[in-house]
C-alpha positions as CSV (number, residue, x, y, z in Angstrom):
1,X,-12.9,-13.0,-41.8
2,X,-11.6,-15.2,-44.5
3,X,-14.2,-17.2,-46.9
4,X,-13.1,-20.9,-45.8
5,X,-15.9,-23.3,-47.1
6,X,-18.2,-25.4,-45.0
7,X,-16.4,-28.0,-45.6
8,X,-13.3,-27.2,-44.4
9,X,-14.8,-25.5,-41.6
10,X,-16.5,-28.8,-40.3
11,X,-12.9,-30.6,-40.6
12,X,-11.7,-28.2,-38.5
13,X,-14.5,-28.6,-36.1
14,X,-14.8,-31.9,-36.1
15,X,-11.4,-32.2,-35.4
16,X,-11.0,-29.9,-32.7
17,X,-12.1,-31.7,-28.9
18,X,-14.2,-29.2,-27.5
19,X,-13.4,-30.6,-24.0
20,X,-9.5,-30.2,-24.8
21,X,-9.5,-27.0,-25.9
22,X,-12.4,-25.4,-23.1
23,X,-10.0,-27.0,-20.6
24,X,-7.5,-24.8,-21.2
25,X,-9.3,-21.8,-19.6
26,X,-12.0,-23.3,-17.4
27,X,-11.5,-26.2,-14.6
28,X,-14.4,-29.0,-15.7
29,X,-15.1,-31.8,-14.0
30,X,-17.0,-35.1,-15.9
31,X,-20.7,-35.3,-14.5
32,X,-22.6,-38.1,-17.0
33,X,-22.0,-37.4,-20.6
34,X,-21.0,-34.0,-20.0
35,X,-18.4,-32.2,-17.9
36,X,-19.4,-29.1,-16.0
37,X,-17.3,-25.9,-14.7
38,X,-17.8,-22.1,-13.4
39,X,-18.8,-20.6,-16.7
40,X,-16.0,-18.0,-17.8
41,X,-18.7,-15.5,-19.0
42,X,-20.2,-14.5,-16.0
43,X,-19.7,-14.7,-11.6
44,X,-21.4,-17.7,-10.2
45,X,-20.0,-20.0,-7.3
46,X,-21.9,-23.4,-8.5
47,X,-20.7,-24.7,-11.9
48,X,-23.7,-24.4,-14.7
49,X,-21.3,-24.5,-17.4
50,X,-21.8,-27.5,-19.8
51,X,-19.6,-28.7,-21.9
52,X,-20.8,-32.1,-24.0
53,X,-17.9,-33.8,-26.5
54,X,-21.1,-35.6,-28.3
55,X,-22.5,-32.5,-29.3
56,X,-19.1,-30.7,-29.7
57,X,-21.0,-27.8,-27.7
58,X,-20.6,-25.8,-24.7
59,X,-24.0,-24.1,-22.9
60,X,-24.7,-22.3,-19.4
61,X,-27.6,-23.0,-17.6
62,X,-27.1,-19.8,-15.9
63,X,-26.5,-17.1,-18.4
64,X,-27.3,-18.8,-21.7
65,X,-24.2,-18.1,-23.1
66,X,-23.4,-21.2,-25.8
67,X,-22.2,-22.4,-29.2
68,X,-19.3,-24.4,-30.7
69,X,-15.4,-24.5,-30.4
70,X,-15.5,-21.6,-32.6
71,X,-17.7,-19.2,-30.8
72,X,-16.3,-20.3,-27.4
73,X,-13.0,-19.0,-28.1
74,X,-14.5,-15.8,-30.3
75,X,-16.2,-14.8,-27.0
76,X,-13.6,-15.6,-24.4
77,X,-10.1,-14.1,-26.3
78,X,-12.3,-12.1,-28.6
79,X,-11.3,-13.3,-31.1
80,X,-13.2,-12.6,-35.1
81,X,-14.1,-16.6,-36.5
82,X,-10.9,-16.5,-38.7
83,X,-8.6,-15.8,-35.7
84,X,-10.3,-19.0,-34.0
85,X,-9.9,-20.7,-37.6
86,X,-6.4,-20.1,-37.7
87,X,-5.5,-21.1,-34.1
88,X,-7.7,-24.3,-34.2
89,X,-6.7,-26.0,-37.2
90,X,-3.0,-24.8,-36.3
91,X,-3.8,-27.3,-33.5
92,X,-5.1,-30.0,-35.6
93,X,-2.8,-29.8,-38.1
94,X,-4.9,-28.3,-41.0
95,X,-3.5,-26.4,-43.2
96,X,-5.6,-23.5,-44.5
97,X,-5.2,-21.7,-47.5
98,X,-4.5,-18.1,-48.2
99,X,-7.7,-16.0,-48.1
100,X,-9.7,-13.1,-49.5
101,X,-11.6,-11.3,-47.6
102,X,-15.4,-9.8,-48.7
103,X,-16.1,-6.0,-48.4
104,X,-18.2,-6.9,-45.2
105,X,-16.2,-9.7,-43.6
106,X,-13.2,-7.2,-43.9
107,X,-15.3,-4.2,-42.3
108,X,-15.9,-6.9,-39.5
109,X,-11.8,-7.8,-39.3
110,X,-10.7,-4.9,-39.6
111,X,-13.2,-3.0,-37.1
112,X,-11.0,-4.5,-34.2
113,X,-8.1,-3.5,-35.8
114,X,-8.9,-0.4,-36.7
115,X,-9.7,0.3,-32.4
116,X,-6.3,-1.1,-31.8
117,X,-4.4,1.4,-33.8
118,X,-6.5,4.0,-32.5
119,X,-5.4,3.1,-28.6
120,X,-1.9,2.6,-29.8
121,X,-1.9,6.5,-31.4
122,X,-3.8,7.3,-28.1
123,X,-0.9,6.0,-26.4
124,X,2.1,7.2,-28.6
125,X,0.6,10.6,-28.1
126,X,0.4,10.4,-24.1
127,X,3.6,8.9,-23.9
128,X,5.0,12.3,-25.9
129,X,2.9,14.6,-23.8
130,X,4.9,13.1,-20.6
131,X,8.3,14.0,-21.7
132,X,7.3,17.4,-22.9
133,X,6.6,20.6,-21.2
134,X,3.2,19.9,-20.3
135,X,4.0,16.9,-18.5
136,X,6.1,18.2,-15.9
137,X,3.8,17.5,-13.0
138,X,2.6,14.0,-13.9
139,X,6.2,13.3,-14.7
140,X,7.4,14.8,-11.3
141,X,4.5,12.3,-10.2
142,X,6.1,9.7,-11.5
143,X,9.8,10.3,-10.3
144,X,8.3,10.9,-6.6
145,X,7.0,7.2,-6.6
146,X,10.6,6.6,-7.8
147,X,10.0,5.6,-11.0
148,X,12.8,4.8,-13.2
149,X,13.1,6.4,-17.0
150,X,13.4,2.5,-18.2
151,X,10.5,1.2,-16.5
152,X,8.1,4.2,-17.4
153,X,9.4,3.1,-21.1
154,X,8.7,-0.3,-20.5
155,X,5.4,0.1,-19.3
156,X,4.7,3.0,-21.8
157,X,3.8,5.7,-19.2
158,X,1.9,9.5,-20.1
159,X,0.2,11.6,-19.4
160,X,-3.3,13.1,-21.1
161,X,-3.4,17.1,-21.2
162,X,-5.1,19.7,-19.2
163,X,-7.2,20.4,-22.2
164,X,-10.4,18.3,-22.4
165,X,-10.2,18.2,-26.3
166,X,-6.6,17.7,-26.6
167,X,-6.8,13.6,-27.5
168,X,-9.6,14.7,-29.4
169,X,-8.3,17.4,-32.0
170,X,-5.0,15.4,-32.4
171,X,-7.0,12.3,-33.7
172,X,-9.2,14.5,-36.1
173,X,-5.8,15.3,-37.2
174,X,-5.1,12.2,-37.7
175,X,-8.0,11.3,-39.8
176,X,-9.8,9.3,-37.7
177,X,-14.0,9.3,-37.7
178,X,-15.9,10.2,-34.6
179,X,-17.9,6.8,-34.6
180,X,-14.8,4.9,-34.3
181,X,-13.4,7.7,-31.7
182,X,-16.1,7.1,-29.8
183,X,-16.1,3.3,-30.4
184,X,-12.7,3.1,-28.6
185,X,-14.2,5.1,-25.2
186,X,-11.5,7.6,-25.2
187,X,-14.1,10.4,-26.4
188,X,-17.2,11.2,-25.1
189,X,-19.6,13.7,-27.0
190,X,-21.8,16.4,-26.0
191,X,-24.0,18.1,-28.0
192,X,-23.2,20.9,-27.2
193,X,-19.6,21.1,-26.9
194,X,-19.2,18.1,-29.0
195,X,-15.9,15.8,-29.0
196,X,-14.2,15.5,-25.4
197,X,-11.4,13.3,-24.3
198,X,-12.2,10.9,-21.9
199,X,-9.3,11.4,-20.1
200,X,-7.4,14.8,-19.0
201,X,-5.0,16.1,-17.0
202,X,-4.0,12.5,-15.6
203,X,-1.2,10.5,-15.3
204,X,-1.8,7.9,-17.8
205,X,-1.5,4.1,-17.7
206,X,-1.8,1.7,-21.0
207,X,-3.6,-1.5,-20.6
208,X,-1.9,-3.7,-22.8
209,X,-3.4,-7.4,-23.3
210,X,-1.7,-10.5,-23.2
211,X,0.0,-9.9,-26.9
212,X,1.4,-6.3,-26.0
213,X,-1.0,-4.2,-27.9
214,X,-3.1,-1.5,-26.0
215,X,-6.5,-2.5,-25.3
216,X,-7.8,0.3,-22.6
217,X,-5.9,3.0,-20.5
218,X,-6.1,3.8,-16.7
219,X,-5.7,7.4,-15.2
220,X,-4.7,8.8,-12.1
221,X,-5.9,12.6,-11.5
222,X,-3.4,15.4,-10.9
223,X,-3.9,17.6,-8.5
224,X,-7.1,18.1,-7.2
225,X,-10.2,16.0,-9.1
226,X,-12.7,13.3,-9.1
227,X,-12.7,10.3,-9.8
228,X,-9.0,9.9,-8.7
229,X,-8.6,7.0,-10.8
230,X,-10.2,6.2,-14.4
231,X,-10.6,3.6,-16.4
232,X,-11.1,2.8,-20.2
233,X,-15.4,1.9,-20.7
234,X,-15.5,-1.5,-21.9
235,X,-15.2,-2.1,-25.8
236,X,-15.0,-4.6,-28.0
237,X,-11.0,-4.7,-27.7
238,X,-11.4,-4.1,-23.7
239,X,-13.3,-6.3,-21.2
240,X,-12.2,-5.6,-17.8
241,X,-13.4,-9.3,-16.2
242,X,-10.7,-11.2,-18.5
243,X,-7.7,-8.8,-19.0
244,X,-5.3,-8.3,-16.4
245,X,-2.6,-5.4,-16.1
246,X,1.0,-6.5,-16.7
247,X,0.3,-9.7,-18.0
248,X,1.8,-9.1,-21.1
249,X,4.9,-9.1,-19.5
250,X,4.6,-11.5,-16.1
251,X,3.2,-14.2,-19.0
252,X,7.1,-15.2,-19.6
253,X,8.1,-15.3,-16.4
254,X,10.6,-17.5,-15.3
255,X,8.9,-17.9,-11.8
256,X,7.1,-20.5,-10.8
257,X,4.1,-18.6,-9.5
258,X,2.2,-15.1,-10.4
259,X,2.0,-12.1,-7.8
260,X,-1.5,-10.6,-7.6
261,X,-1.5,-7.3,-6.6
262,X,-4.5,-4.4,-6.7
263,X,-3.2,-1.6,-8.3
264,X,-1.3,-0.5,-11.3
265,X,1.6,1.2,-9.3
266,X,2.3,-2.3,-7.2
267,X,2.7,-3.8,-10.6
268,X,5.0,-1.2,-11.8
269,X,6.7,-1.2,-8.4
270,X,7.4,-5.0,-8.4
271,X,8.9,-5.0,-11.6
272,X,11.0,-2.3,-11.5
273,X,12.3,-4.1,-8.3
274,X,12.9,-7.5,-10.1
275,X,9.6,-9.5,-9.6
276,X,8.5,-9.9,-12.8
277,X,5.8,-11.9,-12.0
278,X,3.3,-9.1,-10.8
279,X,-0.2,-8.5,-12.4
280,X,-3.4,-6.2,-11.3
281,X,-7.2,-6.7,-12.1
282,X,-8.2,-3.7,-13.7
283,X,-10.1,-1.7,-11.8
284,X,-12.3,-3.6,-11.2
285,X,-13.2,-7.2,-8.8
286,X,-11.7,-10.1,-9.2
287,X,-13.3,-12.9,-10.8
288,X,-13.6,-16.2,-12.2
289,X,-12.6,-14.9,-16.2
290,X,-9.7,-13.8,-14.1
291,X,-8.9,-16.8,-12.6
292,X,-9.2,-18.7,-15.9
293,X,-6.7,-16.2,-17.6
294,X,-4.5,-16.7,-15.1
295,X,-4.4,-20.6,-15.2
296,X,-3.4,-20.6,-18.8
297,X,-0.1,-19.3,-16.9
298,X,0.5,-20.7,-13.5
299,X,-1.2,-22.6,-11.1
300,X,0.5,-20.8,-8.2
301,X,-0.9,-17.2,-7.3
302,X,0.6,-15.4,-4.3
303,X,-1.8,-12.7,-3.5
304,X,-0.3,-9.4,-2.6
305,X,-3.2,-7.1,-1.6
306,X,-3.4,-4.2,0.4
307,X,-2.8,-4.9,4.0
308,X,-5.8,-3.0,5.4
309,X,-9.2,-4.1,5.9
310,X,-10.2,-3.5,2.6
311,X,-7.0,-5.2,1.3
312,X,-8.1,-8.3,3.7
313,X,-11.9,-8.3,2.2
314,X,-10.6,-8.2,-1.8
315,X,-8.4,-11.4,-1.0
316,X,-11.1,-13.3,1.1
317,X,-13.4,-12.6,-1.9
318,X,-10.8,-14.1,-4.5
319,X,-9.4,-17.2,-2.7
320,X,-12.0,-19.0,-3.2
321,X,-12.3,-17.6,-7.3
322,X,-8.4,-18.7,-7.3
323,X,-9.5,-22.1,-5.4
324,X,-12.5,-23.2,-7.8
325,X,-10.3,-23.0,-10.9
326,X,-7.8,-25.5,-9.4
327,X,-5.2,-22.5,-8.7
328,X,-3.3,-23.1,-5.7
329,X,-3.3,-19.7,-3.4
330,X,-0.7,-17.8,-1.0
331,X,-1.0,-14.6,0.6
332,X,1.7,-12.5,1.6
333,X,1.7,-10.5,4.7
334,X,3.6,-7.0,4.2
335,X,2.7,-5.1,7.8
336,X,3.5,-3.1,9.0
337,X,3.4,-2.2,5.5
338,X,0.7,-0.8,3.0
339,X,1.0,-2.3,-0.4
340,X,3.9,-4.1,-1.9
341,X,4.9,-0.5,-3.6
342,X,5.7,0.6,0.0
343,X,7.1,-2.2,1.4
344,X,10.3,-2.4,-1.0
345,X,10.6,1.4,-0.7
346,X,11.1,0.6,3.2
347,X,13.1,-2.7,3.1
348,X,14.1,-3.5,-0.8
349,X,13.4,-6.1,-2.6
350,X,15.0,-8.7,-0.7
351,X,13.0,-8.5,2.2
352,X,10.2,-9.1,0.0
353,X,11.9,-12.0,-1.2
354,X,11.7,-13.2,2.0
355,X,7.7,-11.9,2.6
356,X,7.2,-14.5,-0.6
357,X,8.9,-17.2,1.1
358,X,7.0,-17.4,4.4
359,X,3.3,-16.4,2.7
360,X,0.7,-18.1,4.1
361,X,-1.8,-20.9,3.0
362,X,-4.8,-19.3,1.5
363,X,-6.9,-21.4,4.3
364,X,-5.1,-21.1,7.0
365,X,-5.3,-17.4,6.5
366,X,-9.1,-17.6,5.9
367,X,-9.3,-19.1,9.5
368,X,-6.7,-16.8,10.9
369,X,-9.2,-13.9,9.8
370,X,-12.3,-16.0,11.1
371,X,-10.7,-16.3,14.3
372,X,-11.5,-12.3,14.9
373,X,-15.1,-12.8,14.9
374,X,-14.8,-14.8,17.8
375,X,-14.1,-14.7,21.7
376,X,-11.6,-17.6,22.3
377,X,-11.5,-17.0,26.4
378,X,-15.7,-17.8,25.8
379,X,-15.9,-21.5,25.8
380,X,-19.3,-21.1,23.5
381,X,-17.9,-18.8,21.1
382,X,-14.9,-21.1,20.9
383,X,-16.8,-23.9,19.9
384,X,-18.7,-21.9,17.9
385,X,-15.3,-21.3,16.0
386,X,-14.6,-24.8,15.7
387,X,-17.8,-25.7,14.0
388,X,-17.7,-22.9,11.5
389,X,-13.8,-24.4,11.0
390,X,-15.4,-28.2,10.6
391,X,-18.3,-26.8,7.8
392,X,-15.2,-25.1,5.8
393,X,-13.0,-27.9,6.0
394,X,-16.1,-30.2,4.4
395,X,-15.2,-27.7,1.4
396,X,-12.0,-30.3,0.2
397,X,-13.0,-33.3,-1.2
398,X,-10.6,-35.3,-1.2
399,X,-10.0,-37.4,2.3
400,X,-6.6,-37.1,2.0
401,X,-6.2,-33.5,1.2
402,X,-9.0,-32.3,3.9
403,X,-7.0,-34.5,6.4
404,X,-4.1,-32.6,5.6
405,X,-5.9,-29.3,6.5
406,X,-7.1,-30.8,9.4
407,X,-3.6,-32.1,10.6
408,X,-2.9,-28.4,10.3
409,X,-5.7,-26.8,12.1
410,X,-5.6,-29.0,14.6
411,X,-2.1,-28.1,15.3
412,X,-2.3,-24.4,15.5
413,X,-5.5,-24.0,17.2
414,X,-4.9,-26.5,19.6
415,X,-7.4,-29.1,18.6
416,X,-6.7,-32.7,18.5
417,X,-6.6,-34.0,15.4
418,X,-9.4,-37.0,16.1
419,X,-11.4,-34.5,18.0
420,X,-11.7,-32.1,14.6
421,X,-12.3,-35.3,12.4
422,X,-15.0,-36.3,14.3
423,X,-16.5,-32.8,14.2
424,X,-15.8,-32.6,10.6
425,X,-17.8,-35.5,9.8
426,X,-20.6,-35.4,11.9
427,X,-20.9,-31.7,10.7
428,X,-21.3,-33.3,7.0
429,X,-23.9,-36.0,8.1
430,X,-25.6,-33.7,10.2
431,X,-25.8,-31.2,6.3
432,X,-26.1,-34.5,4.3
433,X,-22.9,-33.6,3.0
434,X,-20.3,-36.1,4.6
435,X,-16.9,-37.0,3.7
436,X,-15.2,-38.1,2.3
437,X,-17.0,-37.0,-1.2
438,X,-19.1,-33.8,-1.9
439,X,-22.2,-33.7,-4.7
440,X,-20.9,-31.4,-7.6
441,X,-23.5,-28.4,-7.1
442,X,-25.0,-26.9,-9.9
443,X,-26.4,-23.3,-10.4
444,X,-28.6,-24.8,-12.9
445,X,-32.0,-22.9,-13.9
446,X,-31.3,-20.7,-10.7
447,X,-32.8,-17.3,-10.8
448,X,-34.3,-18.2,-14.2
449,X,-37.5,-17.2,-15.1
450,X,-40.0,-19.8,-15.9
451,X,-39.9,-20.1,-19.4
452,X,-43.3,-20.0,-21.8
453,X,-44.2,-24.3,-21.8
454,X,-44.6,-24.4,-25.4
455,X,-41.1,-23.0,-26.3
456,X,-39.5,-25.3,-23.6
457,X,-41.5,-28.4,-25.2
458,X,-40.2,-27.9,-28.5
459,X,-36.8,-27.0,-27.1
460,X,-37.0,-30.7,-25.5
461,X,-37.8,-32.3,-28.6
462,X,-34.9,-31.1,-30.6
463,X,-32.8,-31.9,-28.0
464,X,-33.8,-35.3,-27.3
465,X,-33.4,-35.7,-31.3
466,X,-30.2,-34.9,-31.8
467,X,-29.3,-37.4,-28.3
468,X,-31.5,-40.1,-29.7
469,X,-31.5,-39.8,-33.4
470,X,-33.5,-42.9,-33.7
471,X,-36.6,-40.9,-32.7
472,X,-36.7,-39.6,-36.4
473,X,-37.2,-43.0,-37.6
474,X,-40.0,-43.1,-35.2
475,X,-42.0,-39.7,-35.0
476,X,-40.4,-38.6,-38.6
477,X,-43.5,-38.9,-40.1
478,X,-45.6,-37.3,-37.6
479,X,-43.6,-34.0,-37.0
480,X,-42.2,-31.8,-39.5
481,X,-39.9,-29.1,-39.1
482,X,-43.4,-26.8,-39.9
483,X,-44.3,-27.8,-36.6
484,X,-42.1,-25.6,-34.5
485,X,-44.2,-22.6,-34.7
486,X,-40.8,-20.3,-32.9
487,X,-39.4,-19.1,-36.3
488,X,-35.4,-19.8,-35.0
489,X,-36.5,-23.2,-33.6
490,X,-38.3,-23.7,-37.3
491,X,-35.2,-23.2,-39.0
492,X,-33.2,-25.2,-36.7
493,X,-35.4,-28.0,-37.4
494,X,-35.2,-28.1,-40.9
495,X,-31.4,-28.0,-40.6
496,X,-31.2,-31.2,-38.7
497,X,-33.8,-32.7,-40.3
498,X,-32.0,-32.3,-43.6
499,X,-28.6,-33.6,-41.7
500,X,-30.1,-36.6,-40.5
501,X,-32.3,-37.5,-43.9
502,X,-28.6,-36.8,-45.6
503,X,-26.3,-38.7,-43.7
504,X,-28.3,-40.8,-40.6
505,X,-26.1,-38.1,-38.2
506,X,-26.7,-34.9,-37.0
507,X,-23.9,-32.1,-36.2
508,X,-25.6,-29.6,-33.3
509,X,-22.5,-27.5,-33.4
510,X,-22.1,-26.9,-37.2
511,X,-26.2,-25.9,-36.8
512,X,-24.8,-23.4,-34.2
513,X,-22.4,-22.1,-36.6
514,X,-24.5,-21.6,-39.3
515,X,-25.9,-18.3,-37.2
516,X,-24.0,-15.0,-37.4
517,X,-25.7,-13.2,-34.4
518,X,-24.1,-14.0,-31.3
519,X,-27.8,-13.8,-29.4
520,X,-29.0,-16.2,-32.6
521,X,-25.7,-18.3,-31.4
522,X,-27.5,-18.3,-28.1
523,X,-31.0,-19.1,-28.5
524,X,-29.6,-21.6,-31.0
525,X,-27.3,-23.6,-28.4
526,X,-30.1,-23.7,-25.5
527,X,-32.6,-25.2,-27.9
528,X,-29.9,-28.9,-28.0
529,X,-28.9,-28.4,-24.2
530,X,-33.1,-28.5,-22.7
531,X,-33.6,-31.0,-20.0
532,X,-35.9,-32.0,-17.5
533,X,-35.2,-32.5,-14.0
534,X,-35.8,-35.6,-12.1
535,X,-36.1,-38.0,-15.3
536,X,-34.0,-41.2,-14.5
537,X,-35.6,-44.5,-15.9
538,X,-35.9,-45.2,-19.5
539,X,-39.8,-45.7,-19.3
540,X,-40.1,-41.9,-17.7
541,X,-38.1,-40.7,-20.5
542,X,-40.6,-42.2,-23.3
543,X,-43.3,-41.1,-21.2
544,X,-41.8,-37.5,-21.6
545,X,-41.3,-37.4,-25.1
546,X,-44.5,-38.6,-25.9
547,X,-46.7,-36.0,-23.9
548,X,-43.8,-33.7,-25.7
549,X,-44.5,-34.7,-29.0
550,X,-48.7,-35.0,-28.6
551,X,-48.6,-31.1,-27.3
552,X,-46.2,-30.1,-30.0
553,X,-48.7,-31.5,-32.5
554,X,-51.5,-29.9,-30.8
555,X,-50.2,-26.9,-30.5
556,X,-49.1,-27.1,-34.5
557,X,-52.4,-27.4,-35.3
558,X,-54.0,-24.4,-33.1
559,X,-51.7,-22.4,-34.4
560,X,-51.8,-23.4,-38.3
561,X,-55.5,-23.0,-38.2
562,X,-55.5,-19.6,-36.4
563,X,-53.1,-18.1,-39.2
564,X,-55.6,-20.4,-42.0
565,X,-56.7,-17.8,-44.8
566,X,-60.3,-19.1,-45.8
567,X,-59.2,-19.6,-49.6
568,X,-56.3,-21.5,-48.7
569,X,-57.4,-24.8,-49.7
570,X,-54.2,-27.1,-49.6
571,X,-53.6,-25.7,-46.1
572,X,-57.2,-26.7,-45.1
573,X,-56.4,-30.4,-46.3
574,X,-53.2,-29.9,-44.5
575,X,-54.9,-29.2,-41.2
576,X,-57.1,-32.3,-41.7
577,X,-53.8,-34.9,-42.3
578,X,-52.6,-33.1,-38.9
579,X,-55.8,-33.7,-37.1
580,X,-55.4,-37.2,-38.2
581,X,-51.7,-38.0,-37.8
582,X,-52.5,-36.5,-34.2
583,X,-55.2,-39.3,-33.4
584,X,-52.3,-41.8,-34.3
585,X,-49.7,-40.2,-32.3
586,X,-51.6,-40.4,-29.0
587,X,-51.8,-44.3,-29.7
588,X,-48.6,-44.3,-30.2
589,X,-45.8,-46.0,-28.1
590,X,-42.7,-44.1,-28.2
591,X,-39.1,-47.2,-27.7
592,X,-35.9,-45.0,-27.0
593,X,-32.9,-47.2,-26.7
């Protein structure tokens, strides 16, 4: 990456709005001083995703994942820190100038690009293989799914050899080292038969991300062979939960809405037939990295699944993905019809035309499915249905929008529309949940292991320092940066102690920065975002922080005097001010404004 200097750095930083820019790939919603959303970097269903503009930070309760502007959008478009430079203070209208690069920070730059061009040969050479003699059935394969020679050009179509060291040898050919062949996951080595090709004898599929440059391949098996399909591993270039097939192209569509489909060949299908607006998760579920991708986009998604029951259980598990993001959801019914691939075979593209035009609301359909489970000749089941319909509609909101859906309901099922209000909201008193507002849940701390006390403690105290900086005025004297015996949380410390002796401010996020290692990033990030529950009045607070601060000198002070060499005399009369500074702190009163 490029040597910009702190200082430049920080403007762009400083300048950048954390909340802005997270926005544009996660829904948040303002809770306090914060604003919380589903966090992009892993599944959850309650947001525990922070994002604080004071700090200039974002943190997960959940997974821990945290840091600045910078590293958020290193980690979510993986992006190296001068990618993220260049983009951000394009934004904020800093000009950067031209750049070396050091022998390492290049290694690091170029490591990425060095995987790229190794999928791009991988692909060049596939793409050859199809149109040549050894091809013949894959491209037969092709032509049978009617295929067109333009669209297997546009979507780069190949096919890998029957040879499970063809890929292989052709790269060696090439030059290229087996760490970085094995880097990409398109070889795999044995030690006894060394280099093999990941993929063989398979009709081959390019993953391309959202820039056009090949990222990961899938492949289906000719002939006879297991698995049928095959994807790319995960690398650093390829992550399957926020890359989406044919986004690359549907990302300029003209339409007002994307097509979600499940497999490569609907994709492929749809846009050969016109609808340019089709894309595929790859191989893998749908989830909310997905959904945040896709908003960048649109925030209409028609979903075009399989029509089976499988096809019906994949789009009742992302509606509600599509629905937390903000992302309003269709889904199109193709029976008697498989897949969208077979369904313009059978009728063209018009008809499907047509499909899109009368899909149905994503919660309408929910209910429509929900209505199998029950017996609606049983009057007990059928109440029983219209209680499970009264908890989901408690989902919404907003009054006006949940009294839309219940307008709706009430209308199809036969329900009047007083009757189904009435249910709805003595359902939600009945839960303490009633309209016409929800609480905003939080997956906060849940399945997290208790954390050791002494870590959380100190964890506490730098972040109630850097959200009251007028404690340093107050216990300044009394604890040291020495006195966070976790070697990370020591160096943290004397960071912002420096920032705050410096310039009366402190700057969490450029602390963050200051660490390379994203787990260092991490550690660094939960150590400003600590909290405890239940903590509401002022006088509870100071309470708090002063047991925090008494055990954190306490615990200084065991743990100085444990690691004491007996000739150490300064440390000895060091121990002694400690023991005495700790007598004053316990008479202390601790005033936060």
């Amino acid at each position: 990456m490029p040597l910009y200097s702190e200082n430049l750095i920080e403007d762009v930083r400083s300048k950048s709005n954390i909340v802005d820019v997270v926005s544009g790939y996660v829904k948040l919603q303002k809770k306090g001083n914060a604003y919380f959303g589903l966090c992009p970097f892993h599944n959850e269903k309650t947001p525990s995703f922070s994002v604080t503009p004071g700090k200039q930070m974002y943190y997960c309760f959940g997974c821990g994942a945290g840091g600045d502007v910078f590293s958020f959008l290193m980690k979510y478009e993986n992006f190296t820190f001068g990618e993220a430079m260049e983009m951000l203070a394009k934004q904020v209208g800093v000009e950067l100038p031209v750049q070396e690069y050091s022998p390492r920070m290049k290694r690091e730059a170029d490591r990425k690009g060095q995987l790229l061009e190794v999928n791009k040969e991988a692909g060049k050479y596939y793409y050859m293989l199809l149109r040549s003699d050894h091809g013949k059935m894959a491209l037969e394969y092709f032509k049978k799914r009617g295929l067109k020679d333009e669209t297997m050009r546009k979507f780069g179509l190949g096919y890998s050899d029957k040879f499970s060291d063809d890929l292989y040898r052709y790269l060696k050919k090439k030059g290229y080292e087996d760490e970085l062949l094995h880097e990409s996951g398109l070889i795999t080595y044995d030690e006894r038969r060394g280099g093999r090709d990941k993929f063989w004898n398979r009709a081959m599929f390019p993953i391309m991300d959202v820039r056009g440059k090949v990222i990961g391949f899938g492949g289906r098996v000719m002939g006879e062979g297991e698995p049928k399909y095959l994807n790319s591993p995960e690398t650093k270039i390829f992550d399957k939960g926020r890359n989406l097939y044919g986004l690359n192209f549907a990302r300029t569509t003209k339409k007002p809405q994307l097509l979600l489909c499940e497999g490569y060949m609907d994709v492929i299908a749809l846009h050969q037939a016109g609808f340019d607006n089709a894309v595929a998760s790859l191989g893998t579920a749908f989830t909310s990295g997905h959904a945040s991708l896709i908003k960048r986009y649109t925030k209409e998604v028609y979903l075009t699944y399989d029509s089976d029951g499988a096809g019906i259980k994949a789009a009742l598990r992302t509606i509600p993905i599509l629905r937390e993001v903000g992302i309003m959801t269709k889904v199109i019914n193709m029976s008697p019809y498989k897949d969208p691939d077979e369904f313009i075979k059978a009728l063209g593209a018009e008809a499907y035309q047509e499909r899109i035009d009368q899909a149905e609301n994503s919660f309408l359909f929910e209910i429509r499915i929900l209505e199998r489970d029950y017996d609606m000749k049983d009057p007990e089941s059928k109440t029983a249905f219209y209680n499970e319909i009264a908890k989901r509609l408690l989902e919404f909101s907003e009054e006006l929008e949940r009294d839309n859906y219940i307008e709706a309901v009430a209308g199809k099922y036969q329900i009047g529309f007083e009757n189904l209000r009435k249910l709805v909201f003595s359902m939600g008193t009945k839960n303490g949940a009633a309209p016409p507002g929800r609480k905003l849940k939080s997956g906060i701390h849940e399945n997290k292991k208790k954390e050791d006390g002494m870590k959380q403690s100190q964890k506490l105290l730098l972040t109630w320092l850097i959200e009251h900086t007028e404690l340093f005025l107050e216990i300044g004297d009394y604890i040291r940066p020495s006195d966070f015996t976790e070697e990370i949380y020591a160096k943290a410390a004397a960071i912002l102690y420096e920032q705050f002796e410096t310039t009366k401010t402190v700057k969490p996020a450029k602390i963050v920065g200051m660490f390379e290692e994203e787990e260092d990033q991490r550690e660094i990030a939960s150590l400003f975002n600590a909290y405890i529950p239940n903590i509401e009045t002022k006088a509870e607070l100071e309470k708090a922080v002063k047991e925090t601060v008494v055990r954190i000198k306490r615990n200084s002070i065991d743990y100085h005097s444990a690691h004491l060499k007996p000739t150490d005399l300064s440390g000895l009369q060091k121990l002694v001010e400690d023991r005495r500074q700790l007598e004053q702190l316990e008479k202390l009163h601790i005033s936060i404004e």
